[in-house]
N, C-alpha and C positions, 0 to 999 in steps of 0.2 A: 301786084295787088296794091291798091292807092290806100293812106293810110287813115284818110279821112272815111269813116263809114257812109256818112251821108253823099259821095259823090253819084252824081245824075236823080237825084233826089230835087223835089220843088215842093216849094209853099206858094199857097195862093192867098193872100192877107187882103182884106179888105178892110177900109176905114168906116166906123160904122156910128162912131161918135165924130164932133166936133173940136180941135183941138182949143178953139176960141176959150180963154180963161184957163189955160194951163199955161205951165211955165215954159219957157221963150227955150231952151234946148228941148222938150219935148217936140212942140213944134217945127223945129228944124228936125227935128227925127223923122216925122211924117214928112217932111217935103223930101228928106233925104232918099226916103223909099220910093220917092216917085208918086205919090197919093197928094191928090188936087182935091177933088170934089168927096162928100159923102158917096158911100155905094160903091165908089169904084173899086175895081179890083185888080190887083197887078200879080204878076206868078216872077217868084224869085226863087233861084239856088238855094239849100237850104244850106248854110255857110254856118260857123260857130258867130264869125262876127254877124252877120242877118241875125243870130238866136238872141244875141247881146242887144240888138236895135229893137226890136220885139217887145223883148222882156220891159224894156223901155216905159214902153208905149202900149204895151198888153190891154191898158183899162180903155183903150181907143179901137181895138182891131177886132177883129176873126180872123180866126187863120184855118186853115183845112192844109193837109200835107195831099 
């Protein structure tokens, strides 16, 4: 039994604001995720560090599990 609950678990986060006028490690948070354009949407592992990048950037995203 793996000890992480969330294994084979995903989130689906989309970028739904603009990061233009936040601060400069936010925005590397969103490119770290792999999020280019508004709208898009990418499906990630749901990992403690992913929850950590998130939390980040929360007033930017949606997330659906």
């Amino acid at each position: 039994m793996p000890k992480n609950p969330t294994h084979g678990k995903t989130l689906l986060v989309t970028l739904v604001k603009s990061p233009i006028g936040f601060t400069k490690d936010q925005k590397a948070t969103v490119k770290a995720l792999g999020l280019h354009r508004l709208h898009q949407t990418i499906e990630h592992k749901d990992t403690p560090a992913l929850r950590g990048m998130l939390n980040k950037i929360i007033h930017l995203l949606k997330i659906e599990e």
